[in-house]
N, C-alpha and C positions, 0 to 999 in steps of 0.2 A: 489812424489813431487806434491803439491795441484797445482791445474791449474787456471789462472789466467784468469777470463772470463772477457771479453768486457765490457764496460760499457752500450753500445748501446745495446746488444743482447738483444731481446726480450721474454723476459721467462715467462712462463704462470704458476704461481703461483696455486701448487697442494699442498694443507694442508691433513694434514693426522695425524690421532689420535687413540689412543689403543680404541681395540674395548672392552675389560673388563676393565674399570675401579676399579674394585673391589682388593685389598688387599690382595695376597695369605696368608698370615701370619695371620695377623688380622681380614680381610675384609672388614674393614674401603674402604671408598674412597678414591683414587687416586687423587692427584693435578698436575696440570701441573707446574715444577720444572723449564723447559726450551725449548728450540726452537734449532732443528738442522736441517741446512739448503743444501738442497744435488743440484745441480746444474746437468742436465743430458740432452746428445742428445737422441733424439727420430724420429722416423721417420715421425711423426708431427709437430716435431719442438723440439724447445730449452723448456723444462721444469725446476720449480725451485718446490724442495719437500720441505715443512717442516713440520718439525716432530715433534705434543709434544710429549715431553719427562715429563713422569707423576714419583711418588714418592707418598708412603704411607707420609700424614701428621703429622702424630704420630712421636714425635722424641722417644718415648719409646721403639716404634714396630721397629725388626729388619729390614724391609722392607725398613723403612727412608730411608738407604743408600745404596739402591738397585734403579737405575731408569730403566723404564719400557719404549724401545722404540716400534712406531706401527709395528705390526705384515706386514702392507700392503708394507712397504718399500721392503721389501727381492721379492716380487711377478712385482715390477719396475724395480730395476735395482739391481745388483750387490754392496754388502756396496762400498762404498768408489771409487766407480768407474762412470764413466763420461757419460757410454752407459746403456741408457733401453736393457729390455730385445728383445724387437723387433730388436732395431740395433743390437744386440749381435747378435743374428740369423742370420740376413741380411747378414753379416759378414761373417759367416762362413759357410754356403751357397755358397756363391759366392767364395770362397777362397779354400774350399776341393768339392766342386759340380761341378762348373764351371771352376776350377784352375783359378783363377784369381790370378794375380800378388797385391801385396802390393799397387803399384803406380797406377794399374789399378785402384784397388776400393776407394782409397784417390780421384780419380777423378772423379769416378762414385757418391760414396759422398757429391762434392762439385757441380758438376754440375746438378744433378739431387734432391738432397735435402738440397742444402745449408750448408751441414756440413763440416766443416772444420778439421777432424783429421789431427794429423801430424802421422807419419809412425812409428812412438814408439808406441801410440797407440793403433793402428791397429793391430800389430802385437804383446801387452800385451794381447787384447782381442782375438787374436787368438790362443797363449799358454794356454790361460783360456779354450777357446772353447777344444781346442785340449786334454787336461785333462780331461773334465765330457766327451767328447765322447768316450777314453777310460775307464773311468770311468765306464760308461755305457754300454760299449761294453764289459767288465769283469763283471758286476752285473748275479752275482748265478743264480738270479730268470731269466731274460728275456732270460742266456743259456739254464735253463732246460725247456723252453718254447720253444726257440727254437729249440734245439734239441728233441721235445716230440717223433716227428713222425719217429728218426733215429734211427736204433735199432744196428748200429756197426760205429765206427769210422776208420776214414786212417788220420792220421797225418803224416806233414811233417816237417823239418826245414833246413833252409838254412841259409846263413851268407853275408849279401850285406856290400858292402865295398868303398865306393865311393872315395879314394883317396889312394894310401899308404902312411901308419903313421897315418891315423884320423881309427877314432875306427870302430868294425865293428859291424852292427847289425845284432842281430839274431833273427832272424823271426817263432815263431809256428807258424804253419796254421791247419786245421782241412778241408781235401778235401772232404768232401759229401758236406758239404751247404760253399765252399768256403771261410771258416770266418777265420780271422786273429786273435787266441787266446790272445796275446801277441808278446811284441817284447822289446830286451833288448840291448843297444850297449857296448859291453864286452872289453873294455883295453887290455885284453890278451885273444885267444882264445887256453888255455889249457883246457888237459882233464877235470878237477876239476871244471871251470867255465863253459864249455859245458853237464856236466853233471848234474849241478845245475836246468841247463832250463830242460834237459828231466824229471829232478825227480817234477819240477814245471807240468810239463803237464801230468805226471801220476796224481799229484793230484788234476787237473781239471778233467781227465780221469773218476777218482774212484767220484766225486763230484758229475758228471753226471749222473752214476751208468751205464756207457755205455764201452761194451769191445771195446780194441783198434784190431783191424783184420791186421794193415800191418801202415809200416813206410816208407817215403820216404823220401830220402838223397842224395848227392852224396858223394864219397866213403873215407870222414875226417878219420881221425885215432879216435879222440873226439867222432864222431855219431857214429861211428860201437861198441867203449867199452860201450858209455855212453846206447844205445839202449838197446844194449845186457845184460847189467846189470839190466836193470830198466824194461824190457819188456819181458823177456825168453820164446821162443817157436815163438814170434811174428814175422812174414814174414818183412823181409827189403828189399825192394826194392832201386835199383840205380836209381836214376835221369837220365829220359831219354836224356833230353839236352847234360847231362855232357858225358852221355855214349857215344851218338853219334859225341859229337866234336873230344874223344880220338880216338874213333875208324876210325873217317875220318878225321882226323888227318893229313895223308901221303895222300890224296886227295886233300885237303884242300893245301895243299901247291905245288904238283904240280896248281891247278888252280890258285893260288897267282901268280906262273911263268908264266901262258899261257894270264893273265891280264895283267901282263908286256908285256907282246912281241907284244900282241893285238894294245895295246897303243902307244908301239915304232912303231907299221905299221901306224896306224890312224894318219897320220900327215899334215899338212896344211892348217888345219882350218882357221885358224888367216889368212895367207896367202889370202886365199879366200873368206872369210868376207869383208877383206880390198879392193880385189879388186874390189867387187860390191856396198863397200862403193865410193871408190873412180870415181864409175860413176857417183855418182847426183852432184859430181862438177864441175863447167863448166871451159872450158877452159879457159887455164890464156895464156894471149896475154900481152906481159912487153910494146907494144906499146901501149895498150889501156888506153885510158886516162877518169876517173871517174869523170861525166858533176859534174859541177857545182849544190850544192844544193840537188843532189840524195845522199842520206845516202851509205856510203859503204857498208855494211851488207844486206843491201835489196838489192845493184846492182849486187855481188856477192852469194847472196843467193841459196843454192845446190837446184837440184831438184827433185822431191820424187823416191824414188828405184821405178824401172820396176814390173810388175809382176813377171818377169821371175825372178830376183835379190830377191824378196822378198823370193819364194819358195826356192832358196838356202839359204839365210839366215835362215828358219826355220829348214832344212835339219841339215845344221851348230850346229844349239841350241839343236836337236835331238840329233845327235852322241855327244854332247858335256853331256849332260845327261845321255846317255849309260853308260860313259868312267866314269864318278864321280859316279855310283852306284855300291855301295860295301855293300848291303845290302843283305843278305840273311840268310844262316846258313848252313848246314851239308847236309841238305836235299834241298838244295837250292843252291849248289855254285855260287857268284857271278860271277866267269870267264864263266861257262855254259851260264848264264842268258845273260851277255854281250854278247857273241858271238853270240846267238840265233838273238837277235835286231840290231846286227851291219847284221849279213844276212839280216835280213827284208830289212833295209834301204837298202842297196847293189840290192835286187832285186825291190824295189820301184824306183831305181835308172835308173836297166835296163828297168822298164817298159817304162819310163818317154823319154829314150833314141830309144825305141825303135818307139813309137809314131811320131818323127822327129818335133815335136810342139814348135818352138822357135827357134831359131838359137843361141841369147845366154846362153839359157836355156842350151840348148844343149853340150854348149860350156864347161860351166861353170861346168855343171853334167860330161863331160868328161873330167875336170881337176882333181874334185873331186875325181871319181872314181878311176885314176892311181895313186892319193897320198893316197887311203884311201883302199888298196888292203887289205883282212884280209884273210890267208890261214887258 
């Protein structure tokens, strides 16, 4: 859809003309036929290109009805499209560099160079981007350049799946220089379609002219036939992740149980937040009568948590952190990690207790402690 510019916008008229006027056919000269006019943001501003568009004069010479646009258009922007090449980079930079969000860079745009994309845009110029970098990232020559110095490959593939029912991709990888060969998102992951991709990476394999020494996977039905077909003799190895979640598997779920039970001990938080909220309010007296002219809000106004109150509120926000991390893995169980930190706190608790420094400190840590018992 052509885009509808401003009539105020200030566009700096860039002419631009074939640098051989000369005739391939004939070699007569070249006349200018016509004027095409490309409107484009830049990171200097709003530009307007036009372009002649030149035609052999000869209605005889087959050229007549050939027009000749400048060579210098394709080195600005993109045919037909709205961004130079500098915002195109800009672009996708900040968008696969920085992972910026769509609505981030439409704002970084407007406030920092006046450009007004709308989010269609942004993100036609980033399906663009995202094409010549794989593009790129498959170009023959800059693999065999890259790989000059590698003298054996380890390929792996795996299949990421981001919802059930949406398709899943499958991912080559090449583990010596960590590069992403390709990636395909496959409708069905039969043996027939999984075996497609390995025979695809045998022949980037053979392209290279480089042996493949070992494959890693974990243990599909699809990568064990489709490997073993296309690879014979080659070492496969299992993915360590997948290996160690089966095998701690019956661990893994006892400590899912001792997370439960941790948590049903840890109780009262809320309880105890409230009650040291409840100290900066001042007493409420129903005979007190609010003067004349003093705002309610400022007469009643709470007064700021104690020391003492503050340290158990952080205490509070502490164990509240512990209890919501479920991040680990196999080699990590998150009920271990919890238990470890909810000790900590427990003997920070005793220390704090044992010093006698506060009286509601004191109070408050020894409410704590008998709601918050973890054997």
């Amino acid at each position: 859809m052509p885009r509808h510019w401003p009539s105020e916008t200030p566009l700096v008229r860039w002419e631009l003309d074939v640098l051989d006027r000369g005739c391939r056919v004939c070699g007569r000269k070249m006349h200018v036929c016509d004027h095409r006019r490309h409107p484009i943001y830049t990171l200097q501003g709003p530009r307007l290109l036009v372009n002649r568009l030149v035609h052999c004069a000869d209605h005889d010479c087959a050229g007549h009805h050939r027009t000749v646009s400048p060579e210098a258009e394709a080195a600005i922007a993109l045919p037909r499209s709205i961004i130079g090449w500098d915002l195109f980079c800009w672009i996708g930079h900040r968008r696969f560099a920085r992972h910026w969000s769509v609505p981030q860079i439409r704002a970084e745009l407007l406030d920092s160079h006046q450009i007004g994309l709308s989010d269609d845009a942004i993100e036609d110029a980033l399906r663009n981007y995202q094409r010549m970098l794989a593009a790129r990232q498959q170009d023959p020559c800059v693999l065999a350049e890259e790989y000059a110095a590698v003298n054996e490959l380890r390929l792996s593939i795996d299949g990421l799946q981001p919802e059930k029912g949406h398709e899943t991709l499958y991912v080559v990888r090449e583990l010596t220089l960590k590069r992403v060969w390709f990636a395909e998102a496959l409708v069905s992951s039969s043996a027939s379609e999984v075996h497609r991709l390995i025979v695809e990476a045998r022949v980037w394999a053979e392209r290279l002219g480089k042996p493949v020494v070992a494959w890693v996977s974990d243990k599909q039905d699809a990568f064990l036939t489709g490997i073993a077909a296309e690879f014979p003799g080659v070492p496969h190895h299992f993915c360590e992740n997948h290996f160690l979640r089966d095998v701690a598997k019956p661990v893994l779920e006892q400590d899912c149980h001792a997370k439960v039970r941790m948590r049903s001990k840890v109780r009262g938080l809320r309880a105890i937040e409230r009650a040291v909220l409840e100290e900066r309010l001042p007493a409420a007296d129903p005979s007190d009568v609010i003067p004349t002219g003093v705002d309610e809000h400022s007469a009643t106004s709470p007064e700021p948590v104690t020391a003492a109150g503050t340290v158990v509120l952080d205490y509070c926000a502490a164990v509240k952190g512990i209890l919501n991390d479920d991040q680990g893995g196999p080699l990590h169980p998150p009920g271990l990690r919890m238990a470890g930190a909810l000790r900590e706190v427990r003997q920070s608790l005793e220390r704090n207790l044992q010093r006698k420094k506060g009286g509601a400190l004191k109070a408050n840590c020894s409410d704590w402690r008998g709601a918050s018992t973890v054997d």
